[in-house]
N, C-alpha and C positions, 0 to 999 in steps of 0.2 A: 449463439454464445451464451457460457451462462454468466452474464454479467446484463447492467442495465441499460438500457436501449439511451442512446443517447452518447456514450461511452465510444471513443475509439483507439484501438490499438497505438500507439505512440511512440513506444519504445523500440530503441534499435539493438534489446539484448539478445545474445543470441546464448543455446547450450552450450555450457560449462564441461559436458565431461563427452559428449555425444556429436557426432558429425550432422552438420545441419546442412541442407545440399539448396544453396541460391545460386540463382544466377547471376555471375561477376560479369561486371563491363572489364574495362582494360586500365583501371584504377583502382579493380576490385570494392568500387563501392556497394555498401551494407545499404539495402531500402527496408523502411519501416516494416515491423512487423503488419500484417491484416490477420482476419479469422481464417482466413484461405491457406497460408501459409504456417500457420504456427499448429501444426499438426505433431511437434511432440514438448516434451514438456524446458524449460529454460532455465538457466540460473542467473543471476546476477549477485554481485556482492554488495552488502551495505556496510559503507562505513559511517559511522555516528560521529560526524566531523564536517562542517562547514569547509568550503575552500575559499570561505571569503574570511578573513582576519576581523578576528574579534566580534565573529557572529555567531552562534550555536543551530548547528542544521545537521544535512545529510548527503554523503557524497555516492552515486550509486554508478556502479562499474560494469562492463561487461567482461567476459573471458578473456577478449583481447588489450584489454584495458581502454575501451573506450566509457568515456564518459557518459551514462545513460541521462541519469534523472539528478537532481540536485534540490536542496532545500537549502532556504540561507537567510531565513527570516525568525527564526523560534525569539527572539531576545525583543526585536522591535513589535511583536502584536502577539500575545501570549493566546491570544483566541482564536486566533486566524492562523492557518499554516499553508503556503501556498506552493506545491509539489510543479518544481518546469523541469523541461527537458534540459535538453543538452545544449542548448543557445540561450535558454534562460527565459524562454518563453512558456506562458501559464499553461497547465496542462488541468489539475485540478486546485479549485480552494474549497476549502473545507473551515469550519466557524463550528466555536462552541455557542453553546445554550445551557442555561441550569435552570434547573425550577427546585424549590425550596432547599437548596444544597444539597441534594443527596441523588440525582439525578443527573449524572453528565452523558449530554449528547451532544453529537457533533453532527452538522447537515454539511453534506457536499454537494458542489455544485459547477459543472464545468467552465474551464478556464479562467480568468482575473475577475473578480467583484470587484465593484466599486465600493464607495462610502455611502450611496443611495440606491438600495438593490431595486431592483425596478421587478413589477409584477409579474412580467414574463420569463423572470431570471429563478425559474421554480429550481427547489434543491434535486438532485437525481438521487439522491438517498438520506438516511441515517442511520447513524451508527450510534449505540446505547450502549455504555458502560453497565455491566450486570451489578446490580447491587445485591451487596452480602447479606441476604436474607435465610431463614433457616431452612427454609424450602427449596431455596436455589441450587444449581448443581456450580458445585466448585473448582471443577473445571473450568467451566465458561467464562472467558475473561470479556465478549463483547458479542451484541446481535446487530445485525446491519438490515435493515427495512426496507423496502422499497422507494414509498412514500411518506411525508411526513403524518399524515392522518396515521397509516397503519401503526408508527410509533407511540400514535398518542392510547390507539387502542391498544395496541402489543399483543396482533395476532401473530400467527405463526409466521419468525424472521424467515428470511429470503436468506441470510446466511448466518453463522453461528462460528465464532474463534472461539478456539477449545485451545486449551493448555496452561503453559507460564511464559509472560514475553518477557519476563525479571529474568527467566532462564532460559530465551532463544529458544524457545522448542513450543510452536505452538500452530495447528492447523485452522486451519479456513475451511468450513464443511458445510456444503451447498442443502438445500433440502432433502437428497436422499442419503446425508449421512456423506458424502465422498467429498473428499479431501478435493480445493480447487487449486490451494497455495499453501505453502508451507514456507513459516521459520524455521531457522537449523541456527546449532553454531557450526561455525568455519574452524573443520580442521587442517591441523599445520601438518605438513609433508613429513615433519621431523620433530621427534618426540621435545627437544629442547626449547623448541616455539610454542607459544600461545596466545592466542588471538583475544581470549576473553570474550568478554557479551560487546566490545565496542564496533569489533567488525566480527561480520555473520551474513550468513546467505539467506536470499528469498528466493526459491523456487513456484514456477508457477506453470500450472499443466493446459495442458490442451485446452484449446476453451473458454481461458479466461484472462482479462484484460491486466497486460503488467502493469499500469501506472495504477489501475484502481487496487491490484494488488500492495503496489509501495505504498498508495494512500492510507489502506488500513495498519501495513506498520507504522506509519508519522502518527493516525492515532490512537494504536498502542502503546508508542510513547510516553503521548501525550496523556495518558490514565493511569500508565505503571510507573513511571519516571519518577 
């Protein structure tokens, strides 16, 4: 897979435009994605919309309108964003860090933290907002690292988001340059609709983990917002 060891498949989205061939019981129940199976690429939809009242988060959907991924915490812990499935169970948390303001990064880390992260509870990555320096390419809206050492050094990331997530259109591009996930906006069937930048599609291809996909949109977000 190219995503970080430790990471597993979670999501129950299936493609959006493309026939995906599982094997149904007699209830036609959907089983979790694995690496075995997701042999082509998927869609899901994101709405910028909590389903819980009076909380700021993220409603994530599949083709058939099941409920994939959810966020429901942005308003109670501005530093902490904690991405569960579909029963509401942790899948990733992820935690900001600054160092002298002008460096935001964010360490993920699988399933619920506590308030006393304990030493075994190492981050599975970070993710580094690019800062606007004259040298930088202005594309790159964020690098994701492996480990936290390699952040500090800022050798060559493990992944690189390129684009505008202001303007939904921004890829995820592994070390040889290849797209692993893409933002899109969500077109409407009918020229009279418009979806706008609040609901928009993640696509994500072969290979790579959707919930760690949704994670980097929560925090794209949480940089461009």
């Amino acid at each position: 897979m190219r995503v970080f060891s430790g990471l597993r498949l979670l999501s129950r989205a299936v493609h959006e435009e493309q026939e995906f061939e599982v094997k149904h019981d007699q209830e036609r129940k959907k089983y979790p994605l694995t690496e075995a199976n997701l042999c082509t690429s998927l869609t899901l939809t994101v709405w910028r919309k909590s389903l819980v009242i009076s909380c700021k988060g993220f409603t994530v959907i599949d083709s058939y309108g099941n409920l994939v991924y959810r966020v429901d915490n942005y308003i109670l812990h501005p530093n902490e964003v904690i991405l569960m499935d579909a029963s509401g169970n942790s899948v990733l948390t992820m935690r900001r860090r600054r160092k002298l303001g002008l460096v935001d990064s964010w360490y993920v880390y699988e399933g619920e933290m506590g308030n006393q992260r304990k030493a075994r509870d190492s981050p599975v990555c970070c993710v580094r907002k690019r800062v606007n320096v004259l040298n930088g390419n202005p594309k790159v809206q964020a690098y994701v690292y492996r480990t936290t050492s390699d952040s500090e050094k800022q050798p060559h990331a493990a992944f690189t988001v390129v684009g505008s997530y202001a303007d939904r259109t921004c890829k995820v591009l592994d070390d040889s340059k290849t797209a692993v996930a893409e933002i899109k906006r969500k077109e409407a069937n009918t020229k009279d609709v418009s979806f706008g930048i609040e609901i928009f599609q993640l696509v994500v291809h072969p290979g790579f983990d959707p919930a760690f996909a949704m994670a980097l949109v929560l925090l794209l977000d949480q940089m461009f917002s």
